[in-house]
C-alpha positions as CSV (number, residue, x, y, z in Angstrom):
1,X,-50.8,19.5,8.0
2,X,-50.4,18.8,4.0
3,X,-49.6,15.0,3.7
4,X,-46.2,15.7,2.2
5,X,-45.4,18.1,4.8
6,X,-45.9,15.8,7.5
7,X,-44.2,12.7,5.2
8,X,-41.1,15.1,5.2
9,X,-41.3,15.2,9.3
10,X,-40.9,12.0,9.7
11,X,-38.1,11.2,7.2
12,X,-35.8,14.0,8.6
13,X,-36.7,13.7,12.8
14,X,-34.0,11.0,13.6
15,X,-31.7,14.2,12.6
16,X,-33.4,17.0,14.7
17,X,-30.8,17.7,17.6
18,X,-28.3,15.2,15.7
19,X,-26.1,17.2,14.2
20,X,-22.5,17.2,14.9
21,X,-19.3,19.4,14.0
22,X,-16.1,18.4,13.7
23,X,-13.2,21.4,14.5
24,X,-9.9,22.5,14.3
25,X,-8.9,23.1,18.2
26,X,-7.0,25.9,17.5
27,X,-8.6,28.0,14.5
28,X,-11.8,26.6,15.6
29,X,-12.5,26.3,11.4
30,X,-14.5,22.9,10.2
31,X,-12.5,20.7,9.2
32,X,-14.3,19.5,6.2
33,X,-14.9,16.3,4.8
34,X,-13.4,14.4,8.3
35,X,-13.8,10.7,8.0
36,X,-16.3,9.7,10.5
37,X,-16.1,5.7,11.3
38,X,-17.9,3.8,12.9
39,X,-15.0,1.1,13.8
40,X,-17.5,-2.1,13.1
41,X,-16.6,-1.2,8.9
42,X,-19.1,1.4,8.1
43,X,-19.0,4.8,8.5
44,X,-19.9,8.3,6.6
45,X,-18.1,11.6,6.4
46,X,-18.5,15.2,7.3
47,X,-19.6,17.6,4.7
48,X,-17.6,20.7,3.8
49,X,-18.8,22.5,7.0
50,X,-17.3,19.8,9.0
51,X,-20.8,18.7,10.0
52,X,-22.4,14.9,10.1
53,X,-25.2,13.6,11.5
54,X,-25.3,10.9,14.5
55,X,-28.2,9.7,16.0
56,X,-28.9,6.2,18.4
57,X,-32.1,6.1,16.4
58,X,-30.2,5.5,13.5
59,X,-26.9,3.4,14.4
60,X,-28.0,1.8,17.8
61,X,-25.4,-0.8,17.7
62,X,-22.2,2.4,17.5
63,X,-20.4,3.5,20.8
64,X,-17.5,4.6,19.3
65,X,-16.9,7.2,17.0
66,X,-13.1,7.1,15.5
67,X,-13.0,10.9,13.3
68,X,-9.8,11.2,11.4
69,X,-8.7,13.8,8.6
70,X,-5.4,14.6,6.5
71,X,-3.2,16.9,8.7
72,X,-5.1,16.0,12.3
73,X,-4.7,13.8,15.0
74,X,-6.6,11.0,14.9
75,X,-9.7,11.3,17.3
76,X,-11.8,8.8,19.3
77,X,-14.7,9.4,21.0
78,X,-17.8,7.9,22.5
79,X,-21.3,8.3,21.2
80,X,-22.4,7.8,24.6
81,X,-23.7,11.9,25.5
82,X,-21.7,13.0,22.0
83,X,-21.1,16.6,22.1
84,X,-22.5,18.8,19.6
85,X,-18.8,20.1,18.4
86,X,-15.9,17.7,18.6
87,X,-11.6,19.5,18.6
88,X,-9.6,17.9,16.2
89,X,-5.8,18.4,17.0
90,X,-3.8,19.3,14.1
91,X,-0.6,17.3,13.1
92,X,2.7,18.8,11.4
93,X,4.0,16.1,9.2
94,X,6.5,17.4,6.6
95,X,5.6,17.0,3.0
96,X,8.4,15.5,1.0
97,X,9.3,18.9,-0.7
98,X,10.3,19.6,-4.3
99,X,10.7,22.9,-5.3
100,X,10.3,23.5,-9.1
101,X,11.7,26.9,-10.1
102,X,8.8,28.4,-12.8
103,X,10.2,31.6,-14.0
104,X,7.3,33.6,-15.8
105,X,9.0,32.7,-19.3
106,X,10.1,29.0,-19.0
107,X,9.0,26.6,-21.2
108,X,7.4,23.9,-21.3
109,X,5.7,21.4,-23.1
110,X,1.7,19.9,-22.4
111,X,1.6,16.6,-22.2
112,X,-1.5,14.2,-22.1
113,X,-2.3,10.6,-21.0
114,X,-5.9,9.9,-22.0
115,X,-8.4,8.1,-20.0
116,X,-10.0,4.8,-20.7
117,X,-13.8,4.9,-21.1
118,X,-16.4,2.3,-21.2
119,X,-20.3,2.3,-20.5
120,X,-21.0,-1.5,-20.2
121,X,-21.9,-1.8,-16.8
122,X,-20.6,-5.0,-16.1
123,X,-17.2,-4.0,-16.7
124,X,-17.2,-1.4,-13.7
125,X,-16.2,-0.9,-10.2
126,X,-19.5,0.0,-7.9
127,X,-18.6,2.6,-5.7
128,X,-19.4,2.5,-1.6
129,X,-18.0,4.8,0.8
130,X,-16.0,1.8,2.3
131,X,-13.5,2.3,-0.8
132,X,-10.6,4.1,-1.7
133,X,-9.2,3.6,-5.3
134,X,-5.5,5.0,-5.8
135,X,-4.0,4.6,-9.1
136,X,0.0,4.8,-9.7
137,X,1.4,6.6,-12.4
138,X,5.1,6.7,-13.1
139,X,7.5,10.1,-13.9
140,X,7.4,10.5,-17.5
141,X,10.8,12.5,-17.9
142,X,13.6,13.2,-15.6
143,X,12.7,16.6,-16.2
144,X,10.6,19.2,-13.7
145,X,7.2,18.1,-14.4
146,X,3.9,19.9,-12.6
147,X,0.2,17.8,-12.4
148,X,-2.7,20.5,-14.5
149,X,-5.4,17.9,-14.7
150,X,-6.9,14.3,-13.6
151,X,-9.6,12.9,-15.9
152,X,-11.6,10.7,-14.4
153,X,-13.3,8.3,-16.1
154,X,-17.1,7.8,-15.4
155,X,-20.6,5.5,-16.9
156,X,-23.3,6.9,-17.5
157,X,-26.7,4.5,-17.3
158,X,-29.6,4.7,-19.8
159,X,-32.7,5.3,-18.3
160,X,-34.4,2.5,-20.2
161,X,-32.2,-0.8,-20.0
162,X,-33.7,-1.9,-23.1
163,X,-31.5,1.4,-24.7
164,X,-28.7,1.0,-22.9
165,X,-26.5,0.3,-25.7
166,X,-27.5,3.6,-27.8
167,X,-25.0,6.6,-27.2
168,X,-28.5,9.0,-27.7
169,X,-30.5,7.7,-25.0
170,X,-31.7,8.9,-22.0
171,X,-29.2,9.0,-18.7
172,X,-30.2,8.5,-15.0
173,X,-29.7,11.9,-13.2
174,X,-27.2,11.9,-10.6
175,X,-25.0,14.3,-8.5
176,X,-22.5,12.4,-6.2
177,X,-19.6,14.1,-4.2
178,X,-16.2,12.5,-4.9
179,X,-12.9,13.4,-2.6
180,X,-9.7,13.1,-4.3
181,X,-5.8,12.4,-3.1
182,X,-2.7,12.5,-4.1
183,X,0.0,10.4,-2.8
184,X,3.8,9.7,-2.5
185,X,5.6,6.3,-4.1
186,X,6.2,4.3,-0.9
187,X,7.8,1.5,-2.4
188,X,5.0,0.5,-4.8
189,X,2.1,1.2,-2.6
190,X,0.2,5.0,-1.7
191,X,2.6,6.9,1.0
192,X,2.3,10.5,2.2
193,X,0.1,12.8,0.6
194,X,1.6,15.1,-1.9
195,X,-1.1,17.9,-0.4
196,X,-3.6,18.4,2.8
197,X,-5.3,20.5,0.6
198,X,-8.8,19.2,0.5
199,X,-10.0,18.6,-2.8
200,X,-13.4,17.4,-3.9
201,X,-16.1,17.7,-6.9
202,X,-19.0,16.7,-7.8
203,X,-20.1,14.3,-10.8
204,X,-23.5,14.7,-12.6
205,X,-24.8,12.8,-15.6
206,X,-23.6,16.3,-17.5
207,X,-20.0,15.5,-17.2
208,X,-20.4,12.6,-20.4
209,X,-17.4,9.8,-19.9
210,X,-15.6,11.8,-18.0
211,X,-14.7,14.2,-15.3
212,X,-12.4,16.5,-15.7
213,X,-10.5,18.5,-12.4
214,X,-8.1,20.8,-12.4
215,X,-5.3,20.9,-10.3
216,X,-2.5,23.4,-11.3
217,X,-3.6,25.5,-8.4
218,X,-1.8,23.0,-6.1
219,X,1.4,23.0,-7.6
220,X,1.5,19.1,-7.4
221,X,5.4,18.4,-8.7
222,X,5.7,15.1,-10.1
223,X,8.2,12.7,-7.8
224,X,11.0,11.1,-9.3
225,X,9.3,7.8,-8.1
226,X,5.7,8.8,-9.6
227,X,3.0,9.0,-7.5
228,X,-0.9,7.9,-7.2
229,X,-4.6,9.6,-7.7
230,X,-6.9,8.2,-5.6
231,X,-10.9,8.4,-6.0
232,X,-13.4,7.5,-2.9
233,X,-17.3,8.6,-3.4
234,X,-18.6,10.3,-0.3
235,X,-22.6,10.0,-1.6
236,X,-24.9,12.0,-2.9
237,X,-25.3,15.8,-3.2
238,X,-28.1,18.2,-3.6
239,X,-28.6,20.5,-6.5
240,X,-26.1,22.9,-4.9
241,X,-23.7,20.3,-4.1
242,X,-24.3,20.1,-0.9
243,X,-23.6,16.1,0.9
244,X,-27.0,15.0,1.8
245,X,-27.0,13.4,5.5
246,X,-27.8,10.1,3.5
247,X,-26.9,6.3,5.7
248,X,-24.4,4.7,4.1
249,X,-25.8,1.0,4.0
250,X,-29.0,-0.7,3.7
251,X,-29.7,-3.4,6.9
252,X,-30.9,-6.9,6.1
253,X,-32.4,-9.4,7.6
254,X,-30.8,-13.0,7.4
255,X,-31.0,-16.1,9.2
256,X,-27.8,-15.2,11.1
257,X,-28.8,-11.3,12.1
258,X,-28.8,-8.2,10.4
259,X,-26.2,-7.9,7.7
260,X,-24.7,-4.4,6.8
261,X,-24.7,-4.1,3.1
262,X,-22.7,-0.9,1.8
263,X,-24.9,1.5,-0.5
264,X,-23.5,1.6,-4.2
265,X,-23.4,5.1,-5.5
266,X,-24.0,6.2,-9.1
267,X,-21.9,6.8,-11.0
268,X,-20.3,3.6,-11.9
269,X,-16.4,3.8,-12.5
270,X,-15.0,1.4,-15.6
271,X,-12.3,-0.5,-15.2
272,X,-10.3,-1.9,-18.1
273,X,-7.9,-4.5,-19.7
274,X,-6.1,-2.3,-21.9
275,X,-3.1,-1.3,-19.6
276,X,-0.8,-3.6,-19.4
277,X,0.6,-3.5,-15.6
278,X,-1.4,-3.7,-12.7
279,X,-1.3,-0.1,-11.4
280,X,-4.8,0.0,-9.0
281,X,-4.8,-0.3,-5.5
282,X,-7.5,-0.5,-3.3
283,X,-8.2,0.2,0.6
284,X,-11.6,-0.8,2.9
285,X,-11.5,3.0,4.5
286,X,-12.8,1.7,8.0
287,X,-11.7,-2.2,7.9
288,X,-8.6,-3.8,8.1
289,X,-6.5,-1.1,9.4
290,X,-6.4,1.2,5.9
291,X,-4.2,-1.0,4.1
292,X,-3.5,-0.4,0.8
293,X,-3.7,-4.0,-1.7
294,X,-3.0,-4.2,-4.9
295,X,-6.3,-4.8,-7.5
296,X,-5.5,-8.3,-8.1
297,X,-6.5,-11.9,-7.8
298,X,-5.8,-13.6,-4.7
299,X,-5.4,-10.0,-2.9
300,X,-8.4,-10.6,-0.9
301,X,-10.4,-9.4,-3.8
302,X,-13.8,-11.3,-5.2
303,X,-14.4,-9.5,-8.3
304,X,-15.9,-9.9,-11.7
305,X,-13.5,-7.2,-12.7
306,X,-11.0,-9.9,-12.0
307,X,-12.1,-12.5,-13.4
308,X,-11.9,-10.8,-16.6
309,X,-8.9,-9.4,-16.8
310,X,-10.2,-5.8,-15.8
311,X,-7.3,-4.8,-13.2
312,X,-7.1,-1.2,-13.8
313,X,-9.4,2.1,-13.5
314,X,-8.1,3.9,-16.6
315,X,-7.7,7.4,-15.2
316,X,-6.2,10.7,-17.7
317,X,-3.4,13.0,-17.1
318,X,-2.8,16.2,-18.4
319,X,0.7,17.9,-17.4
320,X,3.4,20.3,-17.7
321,X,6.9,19.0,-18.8
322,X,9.0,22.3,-18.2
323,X,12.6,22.6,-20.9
324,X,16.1,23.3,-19.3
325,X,17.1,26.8,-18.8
């Protein structure tokens, strides 16, 4: 057997016979992208086919499995003879509705909030899979308005440090999965999603500062008490954007045990001080019961970011602000 062949063997057996799929119990359809934690503050996700993989030879210390998903039942199960398929039970929860009348010849006007770039690397937010970033934006007009596009703002990192600083040199290849939400005002903080549509892309060093997603296919009406994007990286893809099976934290050895470190995923996200309220919000996905806390000192946060001054990532908006009949 070729050397790399047999090299290949070995870095892919703990997943032979480990692969799980997580499904709708009554359509029996994936449900992609479930949230797979591990209830000890790790965890990974499925991919779009509602598959992960789950081995003892990879997470010996894990025997629980909590899976949840927008628009399903929360599911627990034990790793302990883990089936090969696992039902998720889907949940009715009624949007808060807002019907916007769009006649094929109102008007309307675009309007745009740019985003806030920056490429220094100290001044950004390193992404793990343990992190959900929401950021709240406020209605603009008392007037039907309808969400078209989210920039989101992304650094790109020279392949020679030494060139950082040039705009023409070199970038580090990347393709990294991202998951995106929208959510309801719930008295200053994220509340129920504005969609259970599942909404992903991916990011590659091609994109330049910035990602741009569309969104106008999912008729997201702006609330009369704004609402919030979030952003949470769900790791890296293959060429074809596919989620590689990839473990989501490296394991060190320290005096006291092993310490779980979470795995930082390129691309970096900036922050910035140029907004003047404090409009980020963060959650630990599998820690601390999915609260939602403000980005800001004394919030349970240890940042650089913080200390200076960088409360905010700077996302862009592009949307429709429709005239009166």
């Amino acid at each position: 057997m070729n050397f790399y062949k047999y090299l290949l063997l070995l870095l892919f057996c703990p997943f032979v016979n480990a692969q799980v799929t997580v499904l709708d119990s009554i359509t029996k359809y994936p449900v992609s992208y479930a949230t797979i934690s591990f209830g000890n503050g790790q965890g990974l996700f499925a991919d779009d086919e509602g598959q992960f993989y789950f081995t003892k030879t990879l997470y010996p210390d894990v025997d629980s499995l909590f899976i949840s998903a927008l628009g399903f039942k929360n599911l627990k199960v034990s790793t302990k003879n883990l089936s090969n398929q696992l039902l998720m039970q889907p949940q009715v929860d009624e949007l808060d509705e807002v019907v916007i009348d769009i006649k094929p010849n109102r008007k309307f006007k675009v309007e745009k909030l740019k985003p806030y770039l920056d490429d220094d690397y100290y001044n950004c937010w390193l992404p793990t899979i343990a992190s959900e970033i929401a950021v709240y934006f406020q209605k603009t007009s008392n007037k039907d308005q309808i969400l078209t596009s989210v920039m989101f703002p992304i650094a790109l990192e020279s392949k020679d440090w030494k060139k950082r600083k040039r705009s023409n040199s070199d970038k580090k290849k990347f393709s990294t999965l991202f998951k995106v939400n929208f959510y309801a005002n719930n008295n200053g903080i994220p509340g129920n999603p504005l969609t259970y549509e599942t909404i992903v892309f991916r990011a590659t060093e091609t994109d330049g500062d910035f990602h741009k997603l569309n969104v106008e296919e999912f008729d997201l009406n702006i609330p009369k008490a704004g609402f919030f994007v979030s952003i949470q990286v769900m790791g890296y893809t293959d060429k074809n954007g596919k989620l590689l099976p990839n473990k989501k934290y490296k394991e060190i050895k320290s005096k006291n045990g092993v310490v779980k470190i979470p795995t930082n995923f390129r691309p970096l996200l900036p922050f910035t001080n140029k907004i003047e309220t404090k409009n980020t919000y963060v959650k630990r996905v599998f820690i601390n019961g999915n609260n939602w806390v403000k980005f800001d000192k004394g919030n349970t946060f240890k940042s650089s970011l913080l200390d200076k001054g960088l409360y905010n990532y700077g996302i862009g908006l592009t949307y429709k602000t429709f005239k009166d009949d």
